[in-house]
N, CA, C and O atoms as a MOPAC input file, in Angstrom:
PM7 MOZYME 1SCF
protein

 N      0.84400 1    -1.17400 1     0.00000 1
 C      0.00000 1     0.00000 1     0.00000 1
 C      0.88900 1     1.23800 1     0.00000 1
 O      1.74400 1     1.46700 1     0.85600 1
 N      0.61900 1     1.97300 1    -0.99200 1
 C      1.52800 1     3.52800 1    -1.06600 1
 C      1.25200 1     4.39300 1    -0.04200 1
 O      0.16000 1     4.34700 1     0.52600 1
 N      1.98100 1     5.06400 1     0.22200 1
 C      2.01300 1     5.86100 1     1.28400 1
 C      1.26900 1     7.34400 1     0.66400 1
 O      1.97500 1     7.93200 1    -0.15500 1
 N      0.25800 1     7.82700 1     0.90200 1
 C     -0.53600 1     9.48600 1     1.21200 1
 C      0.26500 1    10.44000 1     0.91600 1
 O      1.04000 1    10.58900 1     1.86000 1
 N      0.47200 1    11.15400 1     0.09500 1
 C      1.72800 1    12.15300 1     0.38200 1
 C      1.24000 1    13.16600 1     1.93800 1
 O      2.05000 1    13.53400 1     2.78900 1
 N      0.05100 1    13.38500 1     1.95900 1
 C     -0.35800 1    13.81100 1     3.43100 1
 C      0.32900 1    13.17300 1     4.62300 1
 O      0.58700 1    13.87300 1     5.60200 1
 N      0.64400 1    11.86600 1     4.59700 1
 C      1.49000 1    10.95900 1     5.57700 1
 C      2.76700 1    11.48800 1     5.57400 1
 O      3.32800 1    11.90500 1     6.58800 1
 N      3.29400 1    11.48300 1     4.34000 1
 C      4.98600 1    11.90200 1     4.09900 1
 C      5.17700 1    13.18100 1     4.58800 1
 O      6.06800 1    13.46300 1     5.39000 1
 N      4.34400 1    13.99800 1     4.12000 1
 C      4.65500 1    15.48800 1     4.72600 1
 C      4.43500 1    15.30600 1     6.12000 1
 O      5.35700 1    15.79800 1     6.77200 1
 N      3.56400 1    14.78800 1     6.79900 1
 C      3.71600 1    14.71200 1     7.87100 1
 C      4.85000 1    14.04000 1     8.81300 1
 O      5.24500 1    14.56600 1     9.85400 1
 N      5.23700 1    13.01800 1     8.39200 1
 C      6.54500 1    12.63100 1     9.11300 1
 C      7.62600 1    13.55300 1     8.45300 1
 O      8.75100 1    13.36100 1     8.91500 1
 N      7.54300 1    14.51600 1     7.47200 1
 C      8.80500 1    15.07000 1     7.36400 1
 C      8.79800 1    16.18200 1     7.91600 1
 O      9.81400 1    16.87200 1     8.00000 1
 N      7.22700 1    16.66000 1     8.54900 1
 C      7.36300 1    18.10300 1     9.60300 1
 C      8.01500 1    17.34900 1    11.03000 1
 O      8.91100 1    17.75700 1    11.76900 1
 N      7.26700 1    16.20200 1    11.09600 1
 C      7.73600 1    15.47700 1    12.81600 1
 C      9.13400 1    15.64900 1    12.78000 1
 O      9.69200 1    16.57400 1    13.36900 1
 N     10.01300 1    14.37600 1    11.78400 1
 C     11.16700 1    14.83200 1    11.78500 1
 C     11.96400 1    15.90000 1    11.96300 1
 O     13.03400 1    15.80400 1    12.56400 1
 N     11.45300 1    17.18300 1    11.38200 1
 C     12.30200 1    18.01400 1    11.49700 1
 C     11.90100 1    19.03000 1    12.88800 1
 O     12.51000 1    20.01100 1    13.31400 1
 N     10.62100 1    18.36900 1    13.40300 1
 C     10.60500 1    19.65800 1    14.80600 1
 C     10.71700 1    18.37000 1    15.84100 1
 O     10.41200 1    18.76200 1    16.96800 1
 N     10.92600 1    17.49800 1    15.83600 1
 C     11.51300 1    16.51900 1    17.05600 1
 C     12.29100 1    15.59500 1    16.87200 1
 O     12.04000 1    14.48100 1    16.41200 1
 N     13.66000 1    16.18900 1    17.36500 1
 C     14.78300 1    15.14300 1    17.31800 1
 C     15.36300 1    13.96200 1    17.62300 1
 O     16.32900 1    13.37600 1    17.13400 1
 N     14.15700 1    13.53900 1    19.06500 1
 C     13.92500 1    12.36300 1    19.19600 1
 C     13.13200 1    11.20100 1    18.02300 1
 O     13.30600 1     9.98400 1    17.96000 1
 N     12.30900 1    12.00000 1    17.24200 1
 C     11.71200 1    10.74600 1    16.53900 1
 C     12.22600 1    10.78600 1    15.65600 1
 O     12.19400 1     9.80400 1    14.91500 1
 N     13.19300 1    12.31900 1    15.18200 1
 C     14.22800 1    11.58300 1    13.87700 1
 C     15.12000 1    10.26800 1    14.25800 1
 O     15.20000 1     9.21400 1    13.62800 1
 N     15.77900 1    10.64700 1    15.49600 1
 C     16.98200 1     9.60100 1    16.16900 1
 C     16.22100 1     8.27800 1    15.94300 1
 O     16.72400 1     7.25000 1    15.49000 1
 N     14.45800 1     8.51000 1    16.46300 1
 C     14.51400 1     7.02300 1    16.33200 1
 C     14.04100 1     6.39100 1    15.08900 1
 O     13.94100 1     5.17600 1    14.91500 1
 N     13.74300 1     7.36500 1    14.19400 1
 C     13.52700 1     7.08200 1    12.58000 1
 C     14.61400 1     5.95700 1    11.76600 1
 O     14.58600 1     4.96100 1    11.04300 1
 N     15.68700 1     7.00700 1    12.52800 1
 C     17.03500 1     5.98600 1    11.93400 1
 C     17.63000 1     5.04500 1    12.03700 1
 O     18.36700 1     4.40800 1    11.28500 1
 N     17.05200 1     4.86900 1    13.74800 1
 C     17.17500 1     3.82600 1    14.17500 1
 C     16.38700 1     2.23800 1    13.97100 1
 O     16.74000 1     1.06400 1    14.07800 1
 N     15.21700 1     2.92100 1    13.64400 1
 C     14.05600 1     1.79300 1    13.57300 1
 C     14.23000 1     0.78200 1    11.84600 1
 O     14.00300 1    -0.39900 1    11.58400 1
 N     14.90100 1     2.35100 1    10.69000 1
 C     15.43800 1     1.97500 1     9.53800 1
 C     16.27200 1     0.71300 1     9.55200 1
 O     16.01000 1    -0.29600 1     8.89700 1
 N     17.62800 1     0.92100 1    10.62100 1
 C     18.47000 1    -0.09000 1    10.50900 1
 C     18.64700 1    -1.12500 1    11.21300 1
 O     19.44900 1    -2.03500 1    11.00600 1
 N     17.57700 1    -0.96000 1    12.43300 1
 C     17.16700 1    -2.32600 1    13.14700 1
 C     15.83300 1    -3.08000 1    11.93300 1
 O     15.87700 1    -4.29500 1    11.73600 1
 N     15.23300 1    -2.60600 1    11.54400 1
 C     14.41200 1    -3.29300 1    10.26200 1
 C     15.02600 1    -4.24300 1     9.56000 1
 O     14.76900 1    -5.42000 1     9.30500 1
 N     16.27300 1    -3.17300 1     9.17700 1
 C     17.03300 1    -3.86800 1     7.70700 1
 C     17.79900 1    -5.40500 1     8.26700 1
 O     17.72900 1    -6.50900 1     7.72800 1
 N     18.47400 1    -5.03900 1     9.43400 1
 C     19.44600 1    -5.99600 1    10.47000 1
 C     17.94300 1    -7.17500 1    10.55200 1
 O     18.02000 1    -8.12700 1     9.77500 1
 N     17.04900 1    -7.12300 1    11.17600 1
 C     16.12800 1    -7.95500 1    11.07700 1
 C     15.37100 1    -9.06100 1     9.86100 1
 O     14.74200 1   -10.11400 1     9.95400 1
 N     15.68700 1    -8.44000 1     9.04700 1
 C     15.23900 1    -9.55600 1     7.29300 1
 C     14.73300 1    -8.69600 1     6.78300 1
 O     14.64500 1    -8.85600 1     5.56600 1
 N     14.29100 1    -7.71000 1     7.19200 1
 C     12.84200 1    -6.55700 1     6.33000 1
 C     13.82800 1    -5.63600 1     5.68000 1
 O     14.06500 1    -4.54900 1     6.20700 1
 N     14.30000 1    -5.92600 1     4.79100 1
 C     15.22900 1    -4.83100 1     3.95300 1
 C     14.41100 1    -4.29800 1     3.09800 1
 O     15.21900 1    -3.67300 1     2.41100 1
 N     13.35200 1    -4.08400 1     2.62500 1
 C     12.50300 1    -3.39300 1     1.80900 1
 C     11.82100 1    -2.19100 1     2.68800 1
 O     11.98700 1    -0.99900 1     2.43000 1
 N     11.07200 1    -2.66600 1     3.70600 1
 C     11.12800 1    -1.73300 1     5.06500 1
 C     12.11900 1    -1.40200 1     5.37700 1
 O     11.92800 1    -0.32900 1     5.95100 1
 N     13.12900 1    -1.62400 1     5.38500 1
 C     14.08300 1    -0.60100 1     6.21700 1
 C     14.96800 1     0.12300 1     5.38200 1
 O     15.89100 1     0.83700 1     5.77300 1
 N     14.53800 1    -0.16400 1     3.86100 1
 C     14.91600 1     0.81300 1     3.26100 1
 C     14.31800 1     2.30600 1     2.44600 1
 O     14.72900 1     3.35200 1     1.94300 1
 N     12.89700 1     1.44600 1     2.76900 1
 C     11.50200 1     2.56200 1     2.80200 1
 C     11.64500 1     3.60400 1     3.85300 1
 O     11.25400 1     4.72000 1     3.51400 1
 N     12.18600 1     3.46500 1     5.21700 1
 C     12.69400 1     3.92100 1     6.20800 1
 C     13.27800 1     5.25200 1     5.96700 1
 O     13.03700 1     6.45900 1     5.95900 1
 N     14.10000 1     4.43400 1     5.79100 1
 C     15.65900 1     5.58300 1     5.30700 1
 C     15.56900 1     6.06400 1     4.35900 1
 O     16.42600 1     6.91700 1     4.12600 1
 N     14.99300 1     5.92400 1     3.77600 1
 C     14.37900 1     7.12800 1     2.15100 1
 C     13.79100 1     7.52500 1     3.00600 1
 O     14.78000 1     7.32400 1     3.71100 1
 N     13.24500 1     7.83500 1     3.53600 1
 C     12.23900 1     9.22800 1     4.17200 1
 C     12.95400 1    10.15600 1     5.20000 1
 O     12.87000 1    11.37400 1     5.35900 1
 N     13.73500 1     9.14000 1     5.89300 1
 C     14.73900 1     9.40200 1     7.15800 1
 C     15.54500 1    10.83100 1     6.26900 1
 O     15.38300 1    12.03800 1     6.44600 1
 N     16.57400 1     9.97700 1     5.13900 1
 C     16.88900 1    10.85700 1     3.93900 1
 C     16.34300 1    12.55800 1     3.26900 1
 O     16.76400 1    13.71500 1     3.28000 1
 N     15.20600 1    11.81200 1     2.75100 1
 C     14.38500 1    12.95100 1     2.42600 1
 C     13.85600 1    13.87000 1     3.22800 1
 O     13.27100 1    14.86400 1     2.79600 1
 N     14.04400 1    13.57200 1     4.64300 1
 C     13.58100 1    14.66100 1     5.49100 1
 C     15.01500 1    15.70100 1     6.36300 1
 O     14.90800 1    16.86300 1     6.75600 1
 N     16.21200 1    14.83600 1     6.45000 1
 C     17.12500 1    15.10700 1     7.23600 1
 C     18.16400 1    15.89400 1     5.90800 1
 O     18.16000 1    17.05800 1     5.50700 1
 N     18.86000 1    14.89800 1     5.54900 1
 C     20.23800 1    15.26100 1     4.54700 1
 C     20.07400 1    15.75200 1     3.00400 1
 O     20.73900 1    16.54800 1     2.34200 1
 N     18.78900 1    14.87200 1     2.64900 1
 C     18.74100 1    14.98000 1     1.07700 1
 C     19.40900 1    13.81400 1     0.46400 1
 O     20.27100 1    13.17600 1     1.06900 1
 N     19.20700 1    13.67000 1    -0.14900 1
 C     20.24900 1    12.68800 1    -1.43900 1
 C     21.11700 1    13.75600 1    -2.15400 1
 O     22.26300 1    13.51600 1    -2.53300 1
 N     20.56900 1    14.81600 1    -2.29500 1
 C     21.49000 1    15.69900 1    -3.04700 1
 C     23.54900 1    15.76200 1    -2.11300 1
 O     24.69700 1    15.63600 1    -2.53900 1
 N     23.04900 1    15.96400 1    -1.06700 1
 C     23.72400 1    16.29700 1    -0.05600 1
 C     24.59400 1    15.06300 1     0.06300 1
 O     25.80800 1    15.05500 1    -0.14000 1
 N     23.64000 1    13.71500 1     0.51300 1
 C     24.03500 1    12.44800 1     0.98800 1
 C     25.30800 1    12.50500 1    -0.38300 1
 O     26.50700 1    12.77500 1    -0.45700 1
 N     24.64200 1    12.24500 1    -0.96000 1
 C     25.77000 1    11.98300 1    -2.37000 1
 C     27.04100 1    12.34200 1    -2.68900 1
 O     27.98100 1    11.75700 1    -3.22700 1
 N     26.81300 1    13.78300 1    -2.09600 1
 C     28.57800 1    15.01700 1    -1.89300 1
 C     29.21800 1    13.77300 1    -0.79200 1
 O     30.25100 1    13.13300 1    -0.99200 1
 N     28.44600 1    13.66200 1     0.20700 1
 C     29.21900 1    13.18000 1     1.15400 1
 C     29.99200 1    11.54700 1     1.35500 1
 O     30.98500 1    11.14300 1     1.96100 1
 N     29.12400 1    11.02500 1     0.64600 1
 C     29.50100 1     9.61700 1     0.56200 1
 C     30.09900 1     9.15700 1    -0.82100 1
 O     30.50000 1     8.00700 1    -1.00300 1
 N     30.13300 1    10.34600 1    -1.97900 1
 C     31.10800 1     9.90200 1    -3.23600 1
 C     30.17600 1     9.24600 1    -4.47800 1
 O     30.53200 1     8.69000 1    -5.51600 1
 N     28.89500 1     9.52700 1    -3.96700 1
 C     27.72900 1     8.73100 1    -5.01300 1
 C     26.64700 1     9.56000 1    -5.55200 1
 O     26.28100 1    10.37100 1    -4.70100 1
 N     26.12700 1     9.63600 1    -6.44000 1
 C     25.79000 1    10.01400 1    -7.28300 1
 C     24.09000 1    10.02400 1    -6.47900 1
 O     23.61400 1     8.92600 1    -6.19100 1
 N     23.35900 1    11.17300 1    -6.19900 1
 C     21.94400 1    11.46700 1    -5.79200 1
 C     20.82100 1    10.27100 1    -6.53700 1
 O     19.75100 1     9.93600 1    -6.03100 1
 N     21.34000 1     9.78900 1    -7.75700 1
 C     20.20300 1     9.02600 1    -8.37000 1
 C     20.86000 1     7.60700 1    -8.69300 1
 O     20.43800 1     6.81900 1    -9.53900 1
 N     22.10700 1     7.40100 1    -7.76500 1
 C     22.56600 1     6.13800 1    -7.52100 1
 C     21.60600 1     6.11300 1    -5.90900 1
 O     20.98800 1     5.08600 1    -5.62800 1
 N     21.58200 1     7.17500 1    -5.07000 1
 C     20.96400 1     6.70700 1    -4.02800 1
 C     19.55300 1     6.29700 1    -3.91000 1
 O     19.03400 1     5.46800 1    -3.16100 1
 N     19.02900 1     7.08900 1    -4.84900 1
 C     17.66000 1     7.24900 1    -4.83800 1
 C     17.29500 1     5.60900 1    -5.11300 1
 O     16.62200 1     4.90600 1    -4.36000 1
 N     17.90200 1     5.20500 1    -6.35700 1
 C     18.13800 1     3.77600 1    -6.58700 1
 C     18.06300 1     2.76500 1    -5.55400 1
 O     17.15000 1     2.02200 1    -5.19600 1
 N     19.49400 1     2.95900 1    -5.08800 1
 C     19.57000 1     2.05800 1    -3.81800 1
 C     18.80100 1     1.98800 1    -2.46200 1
 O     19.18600 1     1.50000 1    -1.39900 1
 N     17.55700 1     2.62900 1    -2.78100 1
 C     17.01800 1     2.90500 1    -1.42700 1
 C     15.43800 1     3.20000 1    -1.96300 1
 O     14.43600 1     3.55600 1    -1.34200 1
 N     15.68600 1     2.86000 1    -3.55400 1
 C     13.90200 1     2.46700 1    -3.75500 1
 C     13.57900 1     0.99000 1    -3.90200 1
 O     14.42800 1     0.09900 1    -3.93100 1
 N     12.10000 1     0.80200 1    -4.00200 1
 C     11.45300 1    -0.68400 1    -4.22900 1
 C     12.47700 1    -1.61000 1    -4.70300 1
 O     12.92300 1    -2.52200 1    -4.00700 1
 N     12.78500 1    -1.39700 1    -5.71300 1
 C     13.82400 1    -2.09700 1    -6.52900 1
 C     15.17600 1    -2.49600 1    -6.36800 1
 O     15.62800 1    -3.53400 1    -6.85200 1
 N     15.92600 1    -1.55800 1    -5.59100 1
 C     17.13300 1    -0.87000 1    -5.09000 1
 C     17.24300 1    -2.74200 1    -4.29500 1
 O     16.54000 1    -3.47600 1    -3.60100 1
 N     18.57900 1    -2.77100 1    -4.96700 1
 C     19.52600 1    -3.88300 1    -3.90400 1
 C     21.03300 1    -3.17400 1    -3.59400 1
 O     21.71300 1    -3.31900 1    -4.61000 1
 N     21.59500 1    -2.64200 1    -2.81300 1
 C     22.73300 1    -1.77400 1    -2.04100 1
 C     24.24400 1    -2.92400 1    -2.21400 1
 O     24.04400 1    -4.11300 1    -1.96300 1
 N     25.20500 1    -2.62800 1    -2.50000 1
 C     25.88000 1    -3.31600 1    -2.34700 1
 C     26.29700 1    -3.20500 1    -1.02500 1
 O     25.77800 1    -2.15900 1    -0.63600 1
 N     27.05000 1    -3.77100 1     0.04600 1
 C     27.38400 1    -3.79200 1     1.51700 1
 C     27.99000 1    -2.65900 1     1.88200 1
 O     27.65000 1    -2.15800 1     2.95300 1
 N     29.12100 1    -1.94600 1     0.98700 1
 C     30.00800 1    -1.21300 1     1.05300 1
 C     29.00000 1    -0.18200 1     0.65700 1
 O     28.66200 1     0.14800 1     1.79400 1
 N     28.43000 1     0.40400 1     0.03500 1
 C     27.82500 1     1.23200 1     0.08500 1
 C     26.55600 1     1.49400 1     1.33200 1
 O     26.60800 1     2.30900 1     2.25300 1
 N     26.00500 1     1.01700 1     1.17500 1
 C     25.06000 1     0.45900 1     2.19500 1
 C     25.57900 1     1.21300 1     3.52800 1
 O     25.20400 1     2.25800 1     4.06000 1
 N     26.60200 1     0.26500 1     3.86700 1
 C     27.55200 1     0.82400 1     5.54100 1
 C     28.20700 1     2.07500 1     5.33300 1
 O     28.60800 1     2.61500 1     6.36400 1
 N     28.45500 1     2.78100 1     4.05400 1
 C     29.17900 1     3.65100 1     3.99900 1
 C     27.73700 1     4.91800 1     3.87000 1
 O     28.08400 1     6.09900 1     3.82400 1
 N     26.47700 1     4.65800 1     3.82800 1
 C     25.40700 1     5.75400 1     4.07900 1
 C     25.14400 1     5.56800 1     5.35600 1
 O     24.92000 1     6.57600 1     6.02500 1
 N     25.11500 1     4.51900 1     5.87100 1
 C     24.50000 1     4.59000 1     7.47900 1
 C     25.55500 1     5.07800 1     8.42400 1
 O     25.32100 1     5.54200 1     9.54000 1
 N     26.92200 1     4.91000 1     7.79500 1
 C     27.92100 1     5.72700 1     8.59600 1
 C     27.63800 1     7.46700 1     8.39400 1
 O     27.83900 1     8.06700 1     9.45000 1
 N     27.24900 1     8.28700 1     7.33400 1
 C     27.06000 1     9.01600 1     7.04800 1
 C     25.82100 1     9.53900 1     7.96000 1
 O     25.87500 1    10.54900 1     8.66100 1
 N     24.81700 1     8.77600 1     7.84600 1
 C     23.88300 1     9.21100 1     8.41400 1
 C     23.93200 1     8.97500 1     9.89600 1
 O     22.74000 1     9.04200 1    10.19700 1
 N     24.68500 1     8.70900 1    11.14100 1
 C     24.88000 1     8.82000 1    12.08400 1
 C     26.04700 1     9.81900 1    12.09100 1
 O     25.67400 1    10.69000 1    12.87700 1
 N     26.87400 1    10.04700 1    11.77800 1
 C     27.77100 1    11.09500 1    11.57400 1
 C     26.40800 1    12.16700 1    11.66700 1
 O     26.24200 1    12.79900 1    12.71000 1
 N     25.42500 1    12.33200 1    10.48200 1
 C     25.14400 1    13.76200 1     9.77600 1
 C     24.16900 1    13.94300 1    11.41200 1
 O     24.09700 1    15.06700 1    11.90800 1
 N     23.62800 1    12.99200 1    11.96500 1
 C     21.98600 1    13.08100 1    13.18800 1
 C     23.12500 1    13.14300 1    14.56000 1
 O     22.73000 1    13.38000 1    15.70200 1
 N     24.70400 1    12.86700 1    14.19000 1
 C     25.40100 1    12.77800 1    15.59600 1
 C     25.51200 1    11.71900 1    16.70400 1
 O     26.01000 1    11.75700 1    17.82900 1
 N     24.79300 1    10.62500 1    15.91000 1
 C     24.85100 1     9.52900 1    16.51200 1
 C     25.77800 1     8.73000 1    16.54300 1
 O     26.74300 1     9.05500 1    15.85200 1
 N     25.89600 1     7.27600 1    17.39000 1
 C     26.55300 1     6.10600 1    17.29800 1
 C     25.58400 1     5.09400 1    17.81300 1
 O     24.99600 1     4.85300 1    18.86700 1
 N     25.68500 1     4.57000 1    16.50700 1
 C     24.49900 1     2.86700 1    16.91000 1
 C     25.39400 1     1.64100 1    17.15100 1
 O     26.44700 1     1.37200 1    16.57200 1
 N     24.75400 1     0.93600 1    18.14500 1
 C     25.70700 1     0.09200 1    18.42800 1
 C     24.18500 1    -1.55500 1    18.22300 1
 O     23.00200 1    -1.55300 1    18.56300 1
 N     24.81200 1    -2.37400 1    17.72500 1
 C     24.25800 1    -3.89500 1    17.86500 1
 C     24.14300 1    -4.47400 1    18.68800 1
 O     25.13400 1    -5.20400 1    18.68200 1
 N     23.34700 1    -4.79000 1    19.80600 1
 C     22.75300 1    -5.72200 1    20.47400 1
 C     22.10500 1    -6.96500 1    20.32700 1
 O     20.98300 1    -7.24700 1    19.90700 1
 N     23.39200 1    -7.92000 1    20.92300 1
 C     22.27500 1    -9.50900 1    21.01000 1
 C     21.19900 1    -9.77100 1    22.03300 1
 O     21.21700 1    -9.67000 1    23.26000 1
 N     20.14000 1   -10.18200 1    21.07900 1
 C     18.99700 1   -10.37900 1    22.35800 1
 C     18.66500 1   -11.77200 1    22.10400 1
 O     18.18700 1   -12.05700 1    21.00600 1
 N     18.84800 1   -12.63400 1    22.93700 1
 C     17.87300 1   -14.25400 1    22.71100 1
 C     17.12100 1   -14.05800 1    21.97300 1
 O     16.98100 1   -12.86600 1    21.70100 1
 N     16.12600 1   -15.16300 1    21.15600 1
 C     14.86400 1   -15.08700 1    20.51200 1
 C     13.79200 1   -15.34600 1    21.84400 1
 O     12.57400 1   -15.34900 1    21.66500 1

């Protein structure tokens, strides 16, 4: 089911007037992806993206091309690893974060 653009604008005002639910925007992106749901968690982070850095921006910073990202982070989009880790490093750098991996039993 597509997302409302009424929905999108709305998480991209949240995002940008509360910094807690960006932090946990980004977070929820790459605990998704770490989980099996890489289509979700890359639906995620396109918005995370589109509301925080840009792709325009992301792209200066990570050496890739705005419509290589857009790519890698739509429906279709499969990321190679190295790229992949080299945006989520970016994007904790750009929000000031450090995510760290936790094992939890099932």
């Amino acid at each position: 089911m597509a997302l409302t653009r009424d929905f999108k604008e709305t998480v991209l005002a949240r995002v940008q007037a509360d910094p807690k639910f960006r932090d946990a925007l980004l977070e929820e992106g790459i605990e998704t992806m770490l989980s099996g749901d890489v289509d979700t968690g890359k639906a995620i982070l396109r918005d995370y993206i589109k509301a925080t850095v840009g792709f325009e921006q992301l792209g200066v910073e990570v050496g890739s091309s705005p419509k290589s990202l857009i790519r890698m982070f739509g429906p279709t989009g499969n990321p190679q690893a190295r790229n992949l880790f080299s945006v989520i490093s970016q994007l904790q750098r750009h929000a000031g974060l450090t995510l760290h991996v936790t094992a939890q039993p099932y």
